[in-house]
N, C-alpha and C positions, 0 to 999 in steps of 0.2 A: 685553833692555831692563832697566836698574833704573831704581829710583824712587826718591824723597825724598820723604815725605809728612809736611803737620804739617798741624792742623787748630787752629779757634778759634772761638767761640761769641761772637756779636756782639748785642749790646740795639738791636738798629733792624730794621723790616720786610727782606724780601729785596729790595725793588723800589730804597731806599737804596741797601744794600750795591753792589748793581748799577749802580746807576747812577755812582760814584763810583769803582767799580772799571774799570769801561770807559771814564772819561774820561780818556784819556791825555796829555794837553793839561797835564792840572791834577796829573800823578803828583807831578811835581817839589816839589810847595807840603807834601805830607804823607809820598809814600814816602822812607826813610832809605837804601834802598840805590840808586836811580836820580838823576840828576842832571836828566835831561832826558827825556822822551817824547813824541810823536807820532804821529797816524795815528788814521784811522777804526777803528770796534770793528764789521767789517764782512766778511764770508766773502772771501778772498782777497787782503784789503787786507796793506799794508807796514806795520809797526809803526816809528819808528827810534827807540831807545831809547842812551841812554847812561849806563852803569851809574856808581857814586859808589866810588871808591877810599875805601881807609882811610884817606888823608889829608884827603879831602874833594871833590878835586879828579876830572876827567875820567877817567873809566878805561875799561875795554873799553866799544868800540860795535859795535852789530849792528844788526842789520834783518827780525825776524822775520816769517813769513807768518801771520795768520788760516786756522788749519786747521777750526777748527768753534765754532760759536756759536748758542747754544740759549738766546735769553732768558728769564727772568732767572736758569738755573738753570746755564749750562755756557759754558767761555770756554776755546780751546784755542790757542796758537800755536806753530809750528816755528820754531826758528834753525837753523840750520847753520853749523857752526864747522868750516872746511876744508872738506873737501868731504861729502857728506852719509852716504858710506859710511863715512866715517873718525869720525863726532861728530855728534851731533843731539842738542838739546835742545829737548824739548817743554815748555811751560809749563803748567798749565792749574788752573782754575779752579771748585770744584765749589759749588756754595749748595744748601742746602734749608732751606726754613719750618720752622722749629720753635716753631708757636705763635706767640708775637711777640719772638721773636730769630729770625736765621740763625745755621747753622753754616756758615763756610767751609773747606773740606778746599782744600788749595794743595801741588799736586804738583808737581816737576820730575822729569822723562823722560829718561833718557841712554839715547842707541841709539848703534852704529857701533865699527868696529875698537876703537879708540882708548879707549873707556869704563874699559876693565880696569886701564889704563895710569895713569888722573887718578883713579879710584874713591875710593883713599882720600885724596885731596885733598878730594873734591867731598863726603865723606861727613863730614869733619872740618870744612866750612865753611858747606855750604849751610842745614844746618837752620836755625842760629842768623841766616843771611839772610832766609830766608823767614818765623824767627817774628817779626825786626822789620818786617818790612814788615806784616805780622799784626796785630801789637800796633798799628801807625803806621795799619791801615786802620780797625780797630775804636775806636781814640781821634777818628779823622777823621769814622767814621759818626755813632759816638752822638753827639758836638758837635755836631751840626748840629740848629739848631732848629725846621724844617719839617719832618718825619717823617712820611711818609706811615700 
């Protein structure tokens, strides 16, 4: 298995963060790289998610499974791109309190034949995915002005 890890320090309780992160409903109004999401933030639930091309428009769709979920502090889900021996990508989600900010740590998982093959793709593209969505969830927290 490799990993993609980037992390960010967000000014709003963890209970915030959380909740805005698990609304999938609402990704599309703040996250820059999803065009559309859906689905319960629920142990086995279907996620369907539809990523945002660089022209703006509909790009890869998937359907990830809810592999584990530990409120407010742990949020995990599987895709499977072909078949699950050949490519998996784990998403997940880590929060801890620090005081009155969280930090969220935002890893992607590649498991399966096929990793070694897209590695320096994935290693050349994803960070700078994951820190706008980062940057787009910590602009989305701190604005809000009910904080618990």
């Amino acid at each position: 298995m490799r990993e993609i890890r980037t992390e960010i320090e967000i000014h709003a309780p963890i209970a915030e963060v959380w909740s805005v992160l698990i609304d999938f409903d609402n990704w599309k109004d703040w996250n820059p790289i999803v065009n559309e999401a859906n689905g319960p933030a629920a142990l086995g639930s279907k996620i369907a998610i539809t990523m945002c091309g660089k022209d703006g428009k509909d790009a890869q769709r998937y359907e990830p499974i809810v592999t584990q979920i530990k409120e407010p502090t742990y949020f995990r889900w599987r895709a499977k791109m072909m078949a699950e021996f050949l490519f998996t990508n784990d998403k997940i989600f880590e929060l801890e309190a620090t005081g009155s900010t969280t930090k969220l740590t935002h890893i992607e998982a590649f498991s399966g034949l096929m990793v070694t093959l897209f590695w320096s793709k994935l290693e050349g593209s994803v960070p700078a995915m994951l820190d706008s969505m980062n940057e787009a969830l910590k602009k989305t927290v701190e604005k809000r002005p009910n904080k618990s």
